[in-house]
Each structure stands twice: as structure tokens, then as C-alpha cells.
KOLDO-580503 format. One record per residue (C-alpha): x, y, z. Coordinates in steps of 0.2 Angstrom, whole numbers, padded with zeros to 4 digits, always signed. Each point is the difference from the previous one (the first is absolute). Layout:
// KOLDO-580503
XYZ/...
This chain:
// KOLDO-580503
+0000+0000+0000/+0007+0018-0005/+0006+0011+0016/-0014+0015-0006/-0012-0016+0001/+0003-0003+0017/-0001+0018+0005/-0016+0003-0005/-0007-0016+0007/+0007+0006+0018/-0005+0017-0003/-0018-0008-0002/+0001-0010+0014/+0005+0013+0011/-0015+0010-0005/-0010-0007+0016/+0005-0009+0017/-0012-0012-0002/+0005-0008-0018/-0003-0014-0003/+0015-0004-0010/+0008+0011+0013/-0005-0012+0015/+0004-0014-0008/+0017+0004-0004/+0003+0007+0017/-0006-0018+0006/+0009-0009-0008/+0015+0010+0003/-0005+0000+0019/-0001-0020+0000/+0019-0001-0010/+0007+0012+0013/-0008-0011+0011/+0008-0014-0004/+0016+0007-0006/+0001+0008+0019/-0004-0019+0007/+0012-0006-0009/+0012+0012+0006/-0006-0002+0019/+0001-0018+0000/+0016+0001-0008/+0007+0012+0013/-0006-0012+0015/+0008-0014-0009/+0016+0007-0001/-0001+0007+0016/-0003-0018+0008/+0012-0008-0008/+0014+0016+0005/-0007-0001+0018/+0004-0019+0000/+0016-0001-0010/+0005+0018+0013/-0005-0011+0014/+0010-0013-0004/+0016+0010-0004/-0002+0010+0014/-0002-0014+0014/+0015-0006-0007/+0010+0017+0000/-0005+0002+0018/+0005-0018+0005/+0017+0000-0009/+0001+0019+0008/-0003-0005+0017/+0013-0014+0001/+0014+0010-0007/-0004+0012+0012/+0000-0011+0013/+0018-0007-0002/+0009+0012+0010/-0014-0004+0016/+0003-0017-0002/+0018-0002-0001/-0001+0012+0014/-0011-0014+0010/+0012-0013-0007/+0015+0006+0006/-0004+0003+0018/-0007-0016+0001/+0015-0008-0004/+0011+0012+0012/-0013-0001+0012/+0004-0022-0001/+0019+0001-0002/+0001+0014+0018/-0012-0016+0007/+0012-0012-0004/+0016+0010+0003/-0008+0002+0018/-0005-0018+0004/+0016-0003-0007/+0009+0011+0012/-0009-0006+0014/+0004-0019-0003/+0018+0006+0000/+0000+0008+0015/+0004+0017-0004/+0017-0002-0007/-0001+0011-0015/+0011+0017+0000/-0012+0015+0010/+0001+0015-0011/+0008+0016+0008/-0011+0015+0004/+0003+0017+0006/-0009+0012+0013/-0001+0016-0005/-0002+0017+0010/-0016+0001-0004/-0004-0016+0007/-0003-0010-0016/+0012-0014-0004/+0005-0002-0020/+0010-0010-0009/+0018+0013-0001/+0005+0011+0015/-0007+0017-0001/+0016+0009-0002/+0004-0009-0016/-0007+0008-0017/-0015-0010-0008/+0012+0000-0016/+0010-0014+0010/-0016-0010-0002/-0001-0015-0015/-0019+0005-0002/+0001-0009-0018/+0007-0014+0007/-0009+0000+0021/-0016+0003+0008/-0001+0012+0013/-0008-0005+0017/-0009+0014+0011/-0005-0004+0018/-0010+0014+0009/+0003+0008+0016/-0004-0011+0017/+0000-0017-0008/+0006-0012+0009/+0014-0010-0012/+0000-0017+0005/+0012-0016-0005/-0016-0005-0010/-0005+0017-0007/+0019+0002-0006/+0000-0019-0008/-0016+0004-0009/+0006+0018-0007/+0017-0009-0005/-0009-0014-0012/-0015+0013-0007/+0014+0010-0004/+0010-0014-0011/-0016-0005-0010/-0006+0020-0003/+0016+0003-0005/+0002-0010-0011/-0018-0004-0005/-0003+0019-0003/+0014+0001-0010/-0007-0012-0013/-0015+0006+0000/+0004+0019+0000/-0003+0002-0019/-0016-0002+0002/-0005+0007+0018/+0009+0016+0007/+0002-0009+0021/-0001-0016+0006/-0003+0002+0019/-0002-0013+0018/-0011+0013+0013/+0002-0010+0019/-0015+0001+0011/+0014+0009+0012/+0002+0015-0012/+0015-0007-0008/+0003+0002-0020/+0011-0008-0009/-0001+0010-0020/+0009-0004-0018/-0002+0016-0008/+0013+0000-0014/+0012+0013+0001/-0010+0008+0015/+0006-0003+0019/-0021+0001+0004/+0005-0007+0018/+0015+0012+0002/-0010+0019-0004/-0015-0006+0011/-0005+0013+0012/+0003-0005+0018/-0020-0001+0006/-0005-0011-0014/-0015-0011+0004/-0004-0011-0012/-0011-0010+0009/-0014+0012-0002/+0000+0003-0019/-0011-0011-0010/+0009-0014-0009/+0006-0008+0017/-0020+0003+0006/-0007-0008-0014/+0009-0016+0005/-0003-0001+0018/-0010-0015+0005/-0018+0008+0004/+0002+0008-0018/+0006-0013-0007/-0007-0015+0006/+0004-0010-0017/+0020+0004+0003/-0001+0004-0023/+0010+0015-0007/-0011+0017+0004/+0001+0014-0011/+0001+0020+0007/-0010+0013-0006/+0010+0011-0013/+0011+0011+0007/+0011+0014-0008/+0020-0002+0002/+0007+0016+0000/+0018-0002-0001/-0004-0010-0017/-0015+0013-0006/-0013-0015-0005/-0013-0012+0009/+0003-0013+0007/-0007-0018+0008/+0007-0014+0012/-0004-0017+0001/+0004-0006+0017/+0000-0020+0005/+0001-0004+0018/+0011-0011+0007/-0004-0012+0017/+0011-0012+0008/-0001-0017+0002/-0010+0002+0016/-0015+0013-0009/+0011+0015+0006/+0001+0017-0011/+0016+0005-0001/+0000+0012-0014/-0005+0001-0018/+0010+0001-0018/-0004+0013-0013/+0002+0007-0016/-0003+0018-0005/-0005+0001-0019/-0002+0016-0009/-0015+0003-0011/+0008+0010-0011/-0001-0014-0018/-0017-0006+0005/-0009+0020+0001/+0010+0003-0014/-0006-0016-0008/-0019+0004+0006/+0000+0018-0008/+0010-0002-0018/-0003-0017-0004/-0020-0003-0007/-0010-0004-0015/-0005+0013-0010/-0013+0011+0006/+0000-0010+0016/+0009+0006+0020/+0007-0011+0015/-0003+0004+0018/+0005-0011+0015/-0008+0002+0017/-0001-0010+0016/-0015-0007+0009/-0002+0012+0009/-0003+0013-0011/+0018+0007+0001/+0005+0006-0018/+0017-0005-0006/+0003+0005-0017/-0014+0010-0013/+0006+0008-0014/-0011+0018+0007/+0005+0000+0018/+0018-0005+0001/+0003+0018+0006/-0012-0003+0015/+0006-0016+0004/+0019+0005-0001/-0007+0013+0012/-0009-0008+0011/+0017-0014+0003/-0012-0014-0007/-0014+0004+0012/-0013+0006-0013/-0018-0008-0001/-0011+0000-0010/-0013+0005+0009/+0011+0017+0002/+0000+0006-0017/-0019-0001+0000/+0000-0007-0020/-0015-0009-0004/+0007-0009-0014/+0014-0007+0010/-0012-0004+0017/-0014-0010-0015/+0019-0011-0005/+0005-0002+0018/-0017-0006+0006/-0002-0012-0017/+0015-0008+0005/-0005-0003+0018/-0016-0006-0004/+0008-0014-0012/+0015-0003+0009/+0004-0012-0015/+0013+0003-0014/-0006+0000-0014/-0010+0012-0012/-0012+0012+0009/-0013+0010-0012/-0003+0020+0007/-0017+0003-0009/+0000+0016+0010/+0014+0009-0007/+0002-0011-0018/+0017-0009+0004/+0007-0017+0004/+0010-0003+0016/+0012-0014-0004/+0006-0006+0020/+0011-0011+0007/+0011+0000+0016/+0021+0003+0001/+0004-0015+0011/+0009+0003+0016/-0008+0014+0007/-0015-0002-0010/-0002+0015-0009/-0015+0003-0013/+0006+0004-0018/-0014+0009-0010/+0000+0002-0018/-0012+0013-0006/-0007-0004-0019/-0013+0013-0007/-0013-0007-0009/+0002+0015-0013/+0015-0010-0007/-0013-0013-0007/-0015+0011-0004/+0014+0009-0010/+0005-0013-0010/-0017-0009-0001/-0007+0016-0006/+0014+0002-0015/-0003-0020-0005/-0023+0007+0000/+0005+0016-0010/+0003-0011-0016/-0016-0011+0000/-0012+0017+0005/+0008+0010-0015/-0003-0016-0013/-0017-0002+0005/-0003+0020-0001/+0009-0003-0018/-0013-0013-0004/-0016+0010+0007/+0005+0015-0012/+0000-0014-0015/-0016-0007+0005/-0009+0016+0001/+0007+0005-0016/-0008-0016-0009/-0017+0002+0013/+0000+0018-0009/+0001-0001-0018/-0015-0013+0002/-0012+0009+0012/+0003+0015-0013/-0008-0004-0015/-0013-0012+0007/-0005+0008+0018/+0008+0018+0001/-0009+0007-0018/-0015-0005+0004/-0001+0005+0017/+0004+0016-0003/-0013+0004-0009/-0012-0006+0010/+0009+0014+0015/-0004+0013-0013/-0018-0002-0002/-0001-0003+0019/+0010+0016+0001/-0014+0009-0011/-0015-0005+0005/+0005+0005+0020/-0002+0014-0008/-0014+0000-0004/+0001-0004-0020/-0011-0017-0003/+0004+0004-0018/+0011-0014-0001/+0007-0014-0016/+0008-0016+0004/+0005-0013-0011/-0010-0014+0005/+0007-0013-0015/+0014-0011+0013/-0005-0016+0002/+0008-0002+0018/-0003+0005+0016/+0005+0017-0002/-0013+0000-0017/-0013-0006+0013/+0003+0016+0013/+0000+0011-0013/-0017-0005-0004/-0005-0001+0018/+0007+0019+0002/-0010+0006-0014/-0016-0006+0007/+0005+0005+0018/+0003+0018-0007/-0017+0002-0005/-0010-0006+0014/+0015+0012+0009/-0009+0016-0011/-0017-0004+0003/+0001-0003+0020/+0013+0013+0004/-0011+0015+0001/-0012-0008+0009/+0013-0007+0013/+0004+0021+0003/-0016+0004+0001/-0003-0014+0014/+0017+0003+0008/-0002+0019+0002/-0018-0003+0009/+0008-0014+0009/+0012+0011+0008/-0009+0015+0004/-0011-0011+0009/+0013-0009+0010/+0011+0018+0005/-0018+0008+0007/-0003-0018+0008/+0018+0001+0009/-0001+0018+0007/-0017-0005+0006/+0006-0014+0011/+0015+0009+0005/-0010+0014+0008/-0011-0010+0010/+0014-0013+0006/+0008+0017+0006/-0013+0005+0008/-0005-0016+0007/+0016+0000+0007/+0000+0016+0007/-0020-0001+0007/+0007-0017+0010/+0014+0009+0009/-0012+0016+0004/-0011-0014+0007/+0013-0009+0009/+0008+0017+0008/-0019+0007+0003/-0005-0017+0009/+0016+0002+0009/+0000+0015+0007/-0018+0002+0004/+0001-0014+0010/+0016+0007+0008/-0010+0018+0003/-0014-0008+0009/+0012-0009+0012/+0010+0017+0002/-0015+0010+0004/-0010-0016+0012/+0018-0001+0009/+0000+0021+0002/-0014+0002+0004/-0001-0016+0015/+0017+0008+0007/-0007+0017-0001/-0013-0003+0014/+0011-0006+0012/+0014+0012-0002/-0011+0014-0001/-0008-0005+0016/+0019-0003+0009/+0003+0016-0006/-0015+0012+0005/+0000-0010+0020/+0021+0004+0000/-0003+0019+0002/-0012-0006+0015/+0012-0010+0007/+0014+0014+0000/-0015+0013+0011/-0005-0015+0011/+0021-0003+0002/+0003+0018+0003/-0014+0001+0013/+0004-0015+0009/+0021+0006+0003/-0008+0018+0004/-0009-0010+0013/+0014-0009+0007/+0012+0016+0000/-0015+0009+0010/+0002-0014+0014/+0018+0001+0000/+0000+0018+0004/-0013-0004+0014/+0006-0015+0008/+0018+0000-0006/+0006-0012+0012/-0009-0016-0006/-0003-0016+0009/+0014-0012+0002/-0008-0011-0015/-0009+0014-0011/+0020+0006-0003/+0006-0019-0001/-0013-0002-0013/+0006+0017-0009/+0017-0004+0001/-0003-0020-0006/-0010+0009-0017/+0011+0015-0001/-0013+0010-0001/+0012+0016-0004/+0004-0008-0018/-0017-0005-0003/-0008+0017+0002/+0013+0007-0013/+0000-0017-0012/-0018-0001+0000/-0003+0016-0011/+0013-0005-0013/-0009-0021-0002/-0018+0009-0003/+0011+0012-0013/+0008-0015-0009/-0017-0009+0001/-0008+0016-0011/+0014+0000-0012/-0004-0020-0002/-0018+0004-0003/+0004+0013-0013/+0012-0010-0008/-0012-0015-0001/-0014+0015-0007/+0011+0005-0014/+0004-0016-0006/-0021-0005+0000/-0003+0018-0007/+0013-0009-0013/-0007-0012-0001/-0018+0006-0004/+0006+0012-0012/+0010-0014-0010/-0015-0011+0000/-0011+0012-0015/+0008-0012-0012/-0017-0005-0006/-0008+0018+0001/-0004+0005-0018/-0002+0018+0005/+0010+0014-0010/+0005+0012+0015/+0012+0012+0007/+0014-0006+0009/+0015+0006+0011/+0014-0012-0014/+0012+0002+0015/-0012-0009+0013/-0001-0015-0011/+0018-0002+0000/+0001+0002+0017/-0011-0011+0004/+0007-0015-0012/+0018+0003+0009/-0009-0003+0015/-0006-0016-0004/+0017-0004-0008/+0008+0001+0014/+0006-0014+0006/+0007-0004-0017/+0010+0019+0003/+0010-0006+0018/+0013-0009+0002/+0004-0018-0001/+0012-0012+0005/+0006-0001-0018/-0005+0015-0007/+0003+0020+0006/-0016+0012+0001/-0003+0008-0016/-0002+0020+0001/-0013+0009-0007/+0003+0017-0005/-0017+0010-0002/+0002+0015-0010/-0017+0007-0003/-0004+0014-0008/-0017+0013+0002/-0013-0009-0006/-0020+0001-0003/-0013-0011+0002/-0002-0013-0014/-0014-0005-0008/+0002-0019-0003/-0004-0018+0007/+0009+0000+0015/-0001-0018+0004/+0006-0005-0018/+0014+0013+0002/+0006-0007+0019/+0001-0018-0010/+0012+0009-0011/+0011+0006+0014/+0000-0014+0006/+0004-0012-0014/+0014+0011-0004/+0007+0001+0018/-0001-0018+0001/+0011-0003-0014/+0011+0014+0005/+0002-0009+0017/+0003-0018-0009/+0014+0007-0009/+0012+0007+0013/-0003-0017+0009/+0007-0007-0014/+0016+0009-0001/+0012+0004+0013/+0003+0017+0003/+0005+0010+0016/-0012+0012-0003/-0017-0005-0007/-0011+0017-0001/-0017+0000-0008/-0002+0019-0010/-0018+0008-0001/-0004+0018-0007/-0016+0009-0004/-0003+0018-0009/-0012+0007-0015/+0006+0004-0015/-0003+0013-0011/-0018-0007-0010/-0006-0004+0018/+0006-0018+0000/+0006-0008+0016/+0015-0011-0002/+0005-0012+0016/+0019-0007-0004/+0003-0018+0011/+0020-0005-0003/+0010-0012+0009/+0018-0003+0000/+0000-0020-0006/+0009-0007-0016/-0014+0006-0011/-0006-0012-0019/+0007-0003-0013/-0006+0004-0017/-0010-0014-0002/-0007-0001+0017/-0006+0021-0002/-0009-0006-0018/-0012-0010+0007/+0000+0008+0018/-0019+0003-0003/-0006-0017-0009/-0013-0010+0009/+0006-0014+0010/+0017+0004-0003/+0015+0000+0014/+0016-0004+0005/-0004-0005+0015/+0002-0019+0009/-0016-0013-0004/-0012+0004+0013/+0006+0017+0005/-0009+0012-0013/-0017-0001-0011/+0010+0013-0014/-0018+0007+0001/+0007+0016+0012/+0007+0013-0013/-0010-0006-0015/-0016+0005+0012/+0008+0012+0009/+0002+0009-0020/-0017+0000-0003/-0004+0009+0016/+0012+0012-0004/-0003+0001-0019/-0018-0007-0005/-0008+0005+0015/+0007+0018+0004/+0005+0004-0017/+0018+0002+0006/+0020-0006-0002/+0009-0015+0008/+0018+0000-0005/+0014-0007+0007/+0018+0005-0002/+0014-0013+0006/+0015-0009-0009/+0011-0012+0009/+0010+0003+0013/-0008+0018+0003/-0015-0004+0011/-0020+0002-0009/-0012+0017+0000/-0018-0001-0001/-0008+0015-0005/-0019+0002+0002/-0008+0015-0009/-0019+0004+0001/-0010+0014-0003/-0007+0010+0016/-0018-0001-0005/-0006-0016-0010/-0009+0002-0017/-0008-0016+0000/
């Protein structure tokens, strides 16, 4: 097919998303890439399991081989002072059978109190230390016949034992249970440049060895240690040596320097691979990262100290399995390939990155994705030059006449002469075309009615569910409250009758008391010198403080009694919720009489301080208005006020309230608090029916969606409110002084 031929027939198919011809190439392109991308994915994983089995393999075999050739310095170690540790047992039995006949060797006390193996004013030059051990006995030993036999034969095998073996371990060493060393250090008097207080008894390779730490008598390993005269780290195996009776009476060591195997550890690994060694206990020897820190530290350094998550999830692998072998880190992507350097059982990691296989399976998958791509692009090529001329032609042509009679033009002419399918929809699109004319005037008509009906229908509905909605709250609140105001005013009025009755007989009892004291101070001024028990009697009821305490009881009892008729006149003045009555009223009365009832809700608690109320009231007239309805407002709004500083804590809760008349002869009443205040939202639908933000149980959402209508519907007046959060919240009320309704 001709390259301009193949344009065209993409530029047809490309004419609409939902082409035919379109979709079917784009299917079977989907289902090639498919299984080109299969392909590719099972070839990957394939790969990838073989490479993670072959890398298993080698690499359990890298770590094995490793290990042991790491281990052959440790267990010649071992080797080597087990057989010392058998020739000085033999020499000594040996001595002993022949009664202590062999040649003592000469030592010499020095100032100091030490005795060494050359007198102290000689030169250390004068000593053979190539050739001799040196022997060191601290300060109050006691150097017995048996000591000095067994000093003379450890110092004939070290000397010449560690001269053998000191091409491959820097000392060869005898420490006596009596602080007493015997040292071959080649080339270095050890014994000779000692200081005079040396104690080796308390450093750690002779306590490894001591019976309760080692009950198994085996060559112990130390800790690593730093040497500073030799600038490298350091390790000692130590085998303890008892006689033939179960005595300790000494131990035989070697130092050996770490200096090949850490060297070793960080140089030598596979490609893309690191080594680290580390002992059981978490101590880290060698890490190619953190030989600074551990040179630092004088081989002291956890892991646990460096805080590395990746080197804690390794350590903690390897605990877990104990076994060498091949141990697979799924949570950082890597192979640990373990085993243990004999001797003093150290753990030799390899750490593989499973990057190195992705990377190579993924170059072996590039080749098998980029054929099959090759062989989509082939396929569609020969898929396109057949849908062309037998599916895309055709179908177009169809899209056209669609195209024209959305429209509007049913003019249309199709060839209808095929004899396949697409022949048969022509056909079929003719005759749907002209039932299309005929019933698509008529479908307008019935639609434009349809939905003229169903907008008026909707707006119908939506003005009685609203008020519906609104009717039950009024109901709800009206119940409520008339209810509540027939209780106020019943309770009012029952304490009313006896108060009023305490408090007209309490100005009676105040004449009758100042009578009755008058009398009494009459007979003291005529018979001041009372019988014996008359001033017994006075004395007994102190009748001096009575007379003066009396008046200041039947004073506290009036304040009491007016207090108790404020809060009925309250009381009685707050229960008009249900009078329907326009009339003038003092605004300030009603919010006094509401911060009355509230109170208790005002004082302090034990979890919350009194809230302040600072009254600024202005000069104000009567107001023409339904005052009950209006005290329910106040109320509501103090209510919520008071709810909000209890919900916030604040040193200083204060409630705001102000009154004056503005210029068109409104009065405004302003109600703030100092709370968090809303939000946004919260202030949007702040005066919705049933909707709060208070707790299930603890508000109705019916109190400032009823309290608007009082203000607005009913009095013809404002309720706005003012608050963002974190500022506090204003309420301002503004009605007119005389109602128009």
C-alpha cells in the first residue's frame, strides 16, 4: 500500500474516538502489547530465578571458601597453644618424676621490687630478645623452688616455640596465676620495659580463662582491643593451663594483629558487593563505612551505637538464623551471605544487592520487549491496509450523514447497493432517518411541556418541605417553651405567697424585738442589781451580743426575702413566653431578668472560672414588641454564649452586652463573648433548622434558626452575627422601636 494511502486512512480513522476501525485497531494493538509485555514479564522472572539460584549458589560458596581462609590464622592460633599447652604438661610431669634436678633459671630483684630476667643496671641491649624470652614477676610474689622450676621450663618452650611461630604471630606468651609472665616478643625485651606496678592478673585474657569463666578449660578469645605502640587492633586467644591435680596455674597466649584480615574484609569483594565482620554481641569489627568510628572507639563500637537501620535489620537477620548460610533481606533488597571465622567465632557477612540481577535480568528482557514491539508495528500495518478499503470508507460515510442530520438536515443520500452488513445498516439508517423527521418535532413539543411541568412541580415541593420544616421546629420550640412558662409562672407565683408573707411579718418582728429590749433595758435601769439567777441566766445567753446581733439577723433575713422577690419578679416576668401581645417594654429588664435566671451557669466552678458580664447599656425607650418571644431570644443567645467559653479555656471568660438607638429609631442590643468563635462553614449555616455543632443529646439546632424568626419574621428586624475563629462571636439584634405589623 502507498505511504499517501496510509495517511489518509489514519487521518479517517482519527476523525472520531469511537471508530470503529479506530477501536479495533487500538484492540488489537492493546491485546499484542499485551502479550508482548507478558512475554517480557515472564521472561524477566525467569531469568531472575534462575540468577537468584545460580547467585545463591555461588555466593554460599564464596562465603564458605571465605570463611575458612579467614579462619586459618584463629585456628593455627588454637593449634599452637594446644600443643605448648601439652609439651609445658609433660615437661612438668617430667620434672617432677625427676625430682627437680633440671638447672633453675637465674632472676634478678630490682629496685622497684619486680624481679626480671637481667639485673637492672645492665642495658636492655645486653638482652638476646631474638633469641630469649623475658620473664616478669610482679611486686610481693612469693618466688618459690616450684614457681622458679616452672618459670625455667615455660621459658625454654616459649622461647623457642615463639620463635618458630613468630612469622605468623607478633608474641608468644606463659601468664602464672602468681602474676608472673614469661614473653617471646622478637626483638622486644616485653618483660624488661614493663612498668613496676604491672598487674596482669586483672586484664581480660587471663580472666577469660579462670575456672568459673571458663568451665570448659577451651582457648577463650578477648574482646578487640587497640595496641598502641603498634597503631592497629588487635585480639588474643588465651588457653588455660591446670595441673595434674585440676590446679590453674596460668594460661598461654597469642596476640594476633588484625591488620590482613580488615584489610581483607574492606578491599577484597565481588563486584557491587561489601564485607563486614561483627561479633555476637553486636560489637562491629570491620565495615567498609565506619572503620573511622571503630578505630575510634579502640574496637568498642556497636551497632546499636551508630543508630543505622540498615546495619541493625543485618545484625538482627543473622541472630535470628544463627546458621551460615544464605539469608534473604526482603526489607532492604539484598542478600546476606554468613558464615562464622572459627576460633573466636566471628560472623562474616557478605552484602549482595539484588539490583545486580534486576540489572542484568532487565538487559537480557529489553531484547524480547523491543522484538515483540517490532512485530506489533508489522501487524497493525497489515490489520490497516485491510480495515481501509473494506471498514474505514464506508464507515465514514456513514459519520458524515450522522454528522448532518444532528443538525438537523434529514436531507440525506446513501448508497444502499452493498450486499454485506454494512449494505444492510445503510438501509436500516435510511429508514431510521425518516421515522427520526417525522417524530422529532413532536418529541420538542412534548419535551418542552414535560419540563415546564416538572421545574414548577420541583419549586412547589421545595417550598412546602421548607416550610414544613420550619412549622415543626416553631411547633417543637412553641410546645417547649409554653410548657416551660407555665411552670415558671406556677413555681413564681407558689414562692411568692410565702415569701411575701415572711417578708411583710419581718418588719413586725423587728417593732416587737425593739420593744421587747426597750423593755428589758427599762428593768435594768430600775432593778440594776438582778437576782443571783436572772444575771446567771444573762450572762449564760450573753444577752449583751444578742441585743446588738439581733438587729443585723432580722436585716440579713430582709435582704434574703428581697433577693428571693427579685428572682420570682424574674421569674414571672420571664414566663410571658406564650403571651401573644405586641407591647412596650423596658429591653433592659428582659436581659436582666434572663442573667438572673442564668446564674448559676455565670459562678464559678470547680473546673471552670465565673464568666464576667459587662453591661454597657445605653438610653433607651420603651419598645413596642413581643416581649416574651424577645426574652427567648436573649436567652438562646446567652445560652450559647455561656456554652462556648465552657468549652475553651481561657483565664478570663467575659460575656459583652450593649444597647443604644440608632439614628432611623432602631434599637440594636450587641451579645459577644470572648470564645474561639466558627469557622466559615459553621457561620453559613449558623441559622439552618436543626443544625449544630453541638454533642448528640445536647442541642435541638432549633435555638438560632427560631430565635431568627423572632427577630426577623416576627419584628421585622436584623440577626447578624459577626465572629471568625479564634476571635470570639457577636450577635447583633436590631429591631425597630415601634412594630409595624
Amino acid at each position: 500500500m502507498p505511504i499517501n494511502s496510509i495517511q489518509r486512512f489514519f487521518d479517517e480513522i482519527t476523525r472520531g474516538n469511537s471508530s470503529l476501525t479506530r477501536k479495533t485497531l487500538l484492540n488489537m494493538a492493546l491485546r499484542v502489547a499485551c502479550v508482548v509485555l507478558i512475554s517480557a514479564l515472564v521472561s524477566y522472572f525467569h531469568v531472575m530465578s534462575n540468577l537468584e539460584l545460580q547467585t545463591k549458589a555461588q555466593l554460599e560458596k564464596y562465603i564458605i571458601e571465605r570463611g575458612k581462609r579467614e579462619s586459618n590464622i584463629f585456628i593455627l592460633a588454637q593449634d599452637d597453644l594446644t600443643l605448648l599447652k601439652e609439651q609445658l604438661l609433660q615437661s612438668l610431669q617430667q620434672t617432677k618424676s625427676e625430682g627437680n634436678k633440671k638447672e633453675l633459671l637465674k632472676f634478678y630483684r630490682w629496685n622497684d621490687g619486680t624481679i626480671r630476667s637481667l639485673p637492672q643496671n645492665q642495658p636492655t641491649s645486653k638482652f638476646d630478645a631474638n633469641k630469649y624470652a623475658t620473664t616478669y614477676i610482679g611486686r610481693n610474689v612469693k618466688l618459690t623452688t616450684q614457681l622458679k622450676q616452672r618459670l625455667f621450663i615455660v621459658n625454654q618452650l616459649i622461647s623457642s616455640f615463639g620463635l618458630a611461630w613468630s612469622n605468623r604471630f607478633i608474641n608468644t606468651y606463659y601468664l602464672a596465676s602468681e602474676n608472673a609472665i614469661v614473653i617471646y616478643w622478637k626483638g622486644i625485651p616485653w618483660s624488661l620495659r614493663a612498668k613496676s606496678n604491672l598487674y596482669l592478673l586483672n586484664e581480660e585474657f587471663f580472666r577469660v580463662s579462670i575456672p568459673e569463666n571458663n568451665p570448659s578449660r577451651r582457648t577463650a578469645w578477648t574482646g578487640v582491643y587497640a595496641d598502641l605502640g603498634l597503631n592497629n587492633s588487635m585480639v588474643t586467644a588465651i588457653t588455660p593451663v591446670d595441673d595434674e591435680n585440676g590446679k590453674f596455674i596460668g594460661v598461654l597466649g597469642h596476640d594476633i594483629t588484625l591488620t590482613d584480615l580488615i584489610k581483607n574484609t574492606i578491599n577484597e569483594h565481588l563486584p557491587g558487593t561489601y564485607n563486614l565482620i561483627f561479633r555476637d554481641d553486636g560489637h562491629l569489627i570491620a565495615h567498609p563505612e565506619f572503620m573511622d568510628k571503630i578505630q575510634n572507639s579502640e574496637g568498642q563500637l556497636t551497632i546499636d551505637e551508630l543508630n543505622n537501620s540498615h546495619l541493625s535489620q543485618i545484625f538482627k537477620l543473622v541472630k535470628q538464623n544463627q546458621d551460615t548460610g544464605i539469608i534473604e533481606n526482603n526489607q532492604d533488597q539484598e542478600y546476606l551471605a554468613v558464615t562464622k571465622i572459627q576460633g573466636p567465632d566471628w560472623y562474616l557477612v557478605t552484602v549482595y544487592p539484588k539490583s545486580l540481577l534486576s540489572g542484568f535480568a532487565f538487559d537480557t528482557v529489553k531484547f524480547t520487549f523491543f522484538t515483540g514491539l517490532i512485530a506489533l508495528v508489522v501487524e497493525i500495518y497489515l490489520l490497516a491496509s485491510v480495515l481501509h478499503s473494506s471498514v474505514a470508507v464506508p464507515l465514514n460515510q456513514l459519520i458524515d450523514i450522522t454528522h448532518q442530520i444532528a443538525t438537523g438536515d434529514f436531507d440525506i443520500d446513501i448508497d444502499a447497493n452493498r450486499q454485506d452488513e454494512i449494505g444492510q445498516l445503510t438501509a436500516a439508517f435510511n429508514i431510521m432517518a425518516i421515522q427520526i423527521r417525522t417524530s422529532f418535532s413532536d418529541l420538542e413539543q412534548i419535551n418542552s411541556e414535560l419540563e415546564q411541568r416538572i421545574e414548577e412541580r420541583t419549586i412547589e415541593l421545595q417550598n412546602v418541605l421548607r416550610d414544613l420544616q420550619q412549622t415543626q421546629g416553631q411547633m417543637l420550640q412553641s410546645e417547649k417553651m409554653s410548657a416551660l412558662g407555665q411552670m415558671v409562672a406556677g413555681i413564681a407565683h407558689e414562692i411568692n405567697n410565702p415569701v411575701s408573707f415572711i417578708h411583710g411579718n419581718l418588719s413586725h418582728i423587728e417593732q416587737y424585738t425593739c420593744d421587747l429590749l426597750q423593755l428589758i433595758q427599762v428593768y435594768q435601769e430600775y432593778y440594776p442589781q438582778p437576782p443571783l439567777g436572772l444575771q446567771q441566766t444573762l450572762e449564760a445567753i450573753d444577752f449583751e451580743f444578742l441585743s446588738q446581733d439581733i438587729y443585723e439577723t432580722i436585716k440579713s433575713m430582709k435582704v434574703g426575702t428581697n433577693r428571693i422577690r427579685d428572682i420570682v419578679k424574674s421569674l414571672r416576668s420571664f414566663s410571658r413566653l406564650d403571651e401573644a401581645e405586641c407591647k412596650k417594654v423596658d429591653i433592659h429588664e428582659g436581659i436582666d431578668d434572663t442573667l438572673l435566671i442564668l446564674q448559676h451557669r455565670l459562678s464559678q466552678t470547680s473546673t471552670q472560672p465565673a464568666i464576667t458580664i459587662v453591661k454597657e447599656y445605653g438610653q433607651l425607650p420603651l419598645v413596642e414588641c413581643y416581649a416574651g418571644q424577645l426574652n427567648q431570644v436573649f436567652m438562646n443567645l446567652l445560652s450559647n454564649a455561656i456554652d462556648a467559653l465552657n468549652e475553651v479555656t481561657t483565664t478570663t471568660p467575659t460575656i459583652w452586652i450593649s444597647t443604644h438607638i440608632t439614628n432611623n429609631n432602631w434599637v440594636q442590643i450587641s451579645i459577644a463573648d470572648n470564645g474561639i468563635g466558627m469557622t466559615d462553614e459553621t457561620r453559613a449555616r449558623l441559622f439552618d433548622p436543626f443544625f449544630t455543632t453541638k454533642e448528640p443529646g445536647k442541642g435541638t439546632g432549633l435555638g438560632l434558626s427560631i430565635s431568627y424568626q423572632i427577630v426577623v419574621e416576627t419584628h421585622h428586624g436584623q440577626l447578624i452575627c459577626d465572629s471568625s475563629y479564634g476571635t470570639g462571636t457577636k450577635f447583633i439584634i436590631k429591631i425597630p422601636v415601634k412594630n409595624n405589623s
